[in-house]
Every structure is written in C-alpha cells, then in structure tokens.
Phi, psi and omega in degrees: 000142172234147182232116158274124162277133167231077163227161179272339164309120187274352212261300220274302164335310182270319179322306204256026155265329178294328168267335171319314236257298154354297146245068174069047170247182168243129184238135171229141161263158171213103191302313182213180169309299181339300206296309153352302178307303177307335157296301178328293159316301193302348205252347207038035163084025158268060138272111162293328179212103149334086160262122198234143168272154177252347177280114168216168170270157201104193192275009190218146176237180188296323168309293182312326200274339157304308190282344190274337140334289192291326183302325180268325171224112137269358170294347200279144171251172214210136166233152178234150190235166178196137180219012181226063134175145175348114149338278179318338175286045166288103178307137185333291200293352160301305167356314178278353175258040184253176342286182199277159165253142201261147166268135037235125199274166162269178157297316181286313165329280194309315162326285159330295203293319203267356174292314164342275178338293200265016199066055201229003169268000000 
C-alpha cells in the first residue's frame, strides 16, 4: 500500500513517514500540493492514501489539494490532518473525507486511521 504524506513541519513529516514506513507501507513526501501533485502523476495516480495536512505554503492549502486529488484519481483516500482549526471543521464538499485528524496526533492514532482509509486492518 502507498501513502503520500503531505506536510511542510519537516520534523512532523519525517515522524509520520518513518512510522508509516515501519509499518510496512510504501511512503513518498511531500512539502506542499505542487509538490503532491506532481508525485501523484509521476506514481500515475497509484496512490492509496493521500494524508494531507491543510495549512502549507504555495497557492494550494490542503483542501484544494483534496478536492483536486479526488477529481483526478478518485479512487485515492484521503485523511486530512490539522492543527490550526477544529477537527470537525470540514467545508461541506469535504465532508465525506472526515473527520480531520487534530495535531499534534499520536503515531498510533495516524497508524489506525490510516490502516482504516484504505482497508488495511
């Protein structure tokens, strides 16, 4: 199974790529959506699970980098992570990739959710 991590905390990033990887996914980073996108093509959309953070820098925040994810590969799942606004705080077309996972997460938590996403328990 593969997983794009997408956040810009470079310290938050490698955490929850070093345990994704740990426990037996296949992991690609990503600092922000440009960058995000751009695996995604390159990987030919064989992503299984997007985990996105949604405040990062450049012209796309995490919301955009969802809906524009699922418009193009939809089959990919998607967790959103967050640490400057309510969990529960999913604009309506979102809504079905909820809830948000709240920072600063456990490992085990993220491990969970994302075993979930994809059907991996």
């Amino acid at each position: 199974m593969i997983i794009l991590v997408v956040e810009d905390e470079a310290l938050v990033n490698m955490n929850a790529c070093d345990f994704l990887v740990d426990q037996e996914f296949t992991v690609f980073s990503a600092r922000d959506a440009d960058e995000a996108i751009s695996l995604m093509e390159e990987l030919g959309g064989a992503v299984d699970l997007l985990f996105t953070d949604v405040n990062m820098p450049g012209t796309l925040d995490g919301f955009d980098l969802v809906r524009l994810a699922h418009q193009r590969w939809p089959c990919v799942k998607i967790l959103i992570t967050t640490g400057g606004r309510d969990p529960s705080d999913l604009p309506p077309d979102l809504q079905k990739f909820g809830p948000m996972l709240a920072k600063p997460y456990r490992l085990e938590i993220l491990g969970m959710m994302a075993s979930k996403a994809i059907g991996a328990d």
